[in-house]
C-alpha positions, 0 to 999 in steps of 0.5 A: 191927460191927452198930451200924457198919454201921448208922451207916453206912446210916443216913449213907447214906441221909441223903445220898441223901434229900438229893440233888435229883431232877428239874427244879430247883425255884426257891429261896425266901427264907428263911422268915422272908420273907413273900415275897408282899403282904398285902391292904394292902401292894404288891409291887414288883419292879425287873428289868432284864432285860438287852437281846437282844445276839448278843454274848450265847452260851449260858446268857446269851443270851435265848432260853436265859434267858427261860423263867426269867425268867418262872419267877421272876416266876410265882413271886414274884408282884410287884404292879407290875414295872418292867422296864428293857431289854426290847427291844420286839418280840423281850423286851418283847411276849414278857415281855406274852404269857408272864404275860397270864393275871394281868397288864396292861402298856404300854411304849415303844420309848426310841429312837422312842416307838413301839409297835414295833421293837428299842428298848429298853423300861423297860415296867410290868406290873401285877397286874390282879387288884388294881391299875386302872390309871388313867393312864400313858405315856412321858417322856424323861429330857432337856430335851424330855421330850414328844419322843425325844431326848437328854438333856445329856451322855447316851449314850443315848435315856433314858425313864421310864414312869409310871403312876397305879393304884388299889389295888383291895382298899384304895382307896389311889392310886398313883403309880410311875415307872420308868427307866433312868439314862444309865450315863456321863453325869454331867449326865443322872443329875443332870437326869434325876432332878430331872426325875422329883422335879417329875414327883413333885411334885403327887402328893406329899400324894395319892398313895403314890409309888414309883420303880424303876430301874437308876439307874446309880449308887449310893444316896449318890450326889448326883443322888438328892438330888433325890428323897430329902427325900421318898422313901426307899430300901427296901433300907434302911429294911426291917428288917435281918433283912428285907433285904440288901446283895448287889450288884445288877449281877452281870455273868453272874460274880457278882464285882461289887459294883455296887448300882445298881439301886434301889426307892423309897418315899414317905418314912414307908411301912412297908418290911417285906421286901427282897429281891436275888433270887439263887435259881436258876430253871429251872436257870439261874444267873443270869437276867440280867447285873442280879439282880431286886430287890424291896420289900414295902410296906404302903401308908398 
């Protein structure tokens, strides 16, 4: 009877040690995730943080997620993030304000070119720490790129913003873009990634190049053709045991398996993690109808 009883608080206590206490802590990769760079490597995040909407209630509008969107980037620590939807004044300043201590940002309204308003802004943060920016701005995905406008069949206002960095630590150049495909138009993912490649181009042989996106469409689909002579995606190229194959869009259900979102490297860069962040943050299930991605790459 003794040994019964003490089997049983033994049981016991297990489950009560084992119980969480207080504030949820974010979760992190397994261990066998570095989860931050290393002195010769980047960290690159692609976040679409869904646009502000009152169509949103609840755990999915954004001032109920906002708070952990920052937690989440806090904690992971990304060397340079590509955000996609980010309304200007009301998401995109408050996403520059909340993380000003370690980074530096700039960003457009899509829909005028403005520093301003309620367009949606696929903004670029980066590490002040490590990383000078030497460069960068704003092109529309259309056949006026230097101007806001629509591109061939688009629904849309589209925009890819670009910057040229200096890696402090190690010297090396980078170029990076960031953007959001049309999600119907068939013509403008197709002209919309070809223009990005000829904005690639002259900095193929001098620059590590880096794209982020929600791209709207799937990596075997024709309209990265453009692009992947060249570039390869990290999702795949990272070791298998370094990497995953979650969905990317999550639609506030997680039923989905919509991998549309996108991190690309220059091709013969080491991937050496991926990762779909899927962990909670500050209670919050998911942080966006997208679920933030990210790479870790050694730089050349």
């Amino acid at each position: 009877m003794k040994k019964l009883f003490l089997l049983i608080f033994s049981l016991l206590l297990v489950f009560a040690c084992s119980k969480p206490s207080g504030e949820e802590q974010p979760s992190t990769p397994s261990l066998s995730f570095k989860k931050y760079a290393g002195e010769d490597e980047v960290k690159i995040m692609s976040f679409n943080v869904r646009t502000k909407t009152s169509s949103d209630e609840g755990v999915k509008h954004w001032d109920s997620r906002k708070e952990a969107c920052v937690a989440l980037i806090k904690d992971h620590k990304p060397t340079l993030i590509g955000f996609q939807e980010a309304q200007y004044t009301s998401q995109w300043l408050y996403l520059k304000e909340q993380l000003a201590d370690n980074y530096e940002g700039y960003g457009v309204s899509r829909q005028d070119g403005k520093e301003s308003g309620t367009g949606e802004t696929m903004g670029i943060l980066y590490d002040k720490s490590v990383i000078e920016k030497i460069d960068g701005g704003t092109f529309w995905l259309s056949e006026t790129p230097d101007k806001p406008s629509k591109g061939w069949d688009a629904g849309y206002h589209r925009t890819a913003t670009w910057g040229i960095f200096k890696h402090i630590p190690t010297g090396e150049m980078i170029y990076y873009i960031n953007t959001h495909l049309d999600n119907s138009g068939k013509e403008a993912q197709v002209g919309g990634m070809r223009l990005i490649s000829q904005r690639f181009e002259e900095y193929r042989d001098t620059h590590d190049l880096f794209l982020t996106g929600d791209l709207n469409i799937y990596a075997a689909n024709p309209a990265l053709d453009a692009i992947n002579g060249y570039m390869w995606n990290t999702r795949t190229y990272a070791p298998s045991a370094l990497s995953d194959n979650f969905a990317t869009y999550n639609g506030y259900t997680g039923s989905s398996n919509s991998i549309i979102d996108h991190i690309y490297c220059s091709k013969g860069m080491k991937v050496v993690e991926y990762h779909t962040i899927k962990e909670r943050y500050n209670g919050i299930k998911y942080v966006s109808d997208h679920y933030p991605i990210y790479a870790i790459v050694k730089l050349k």
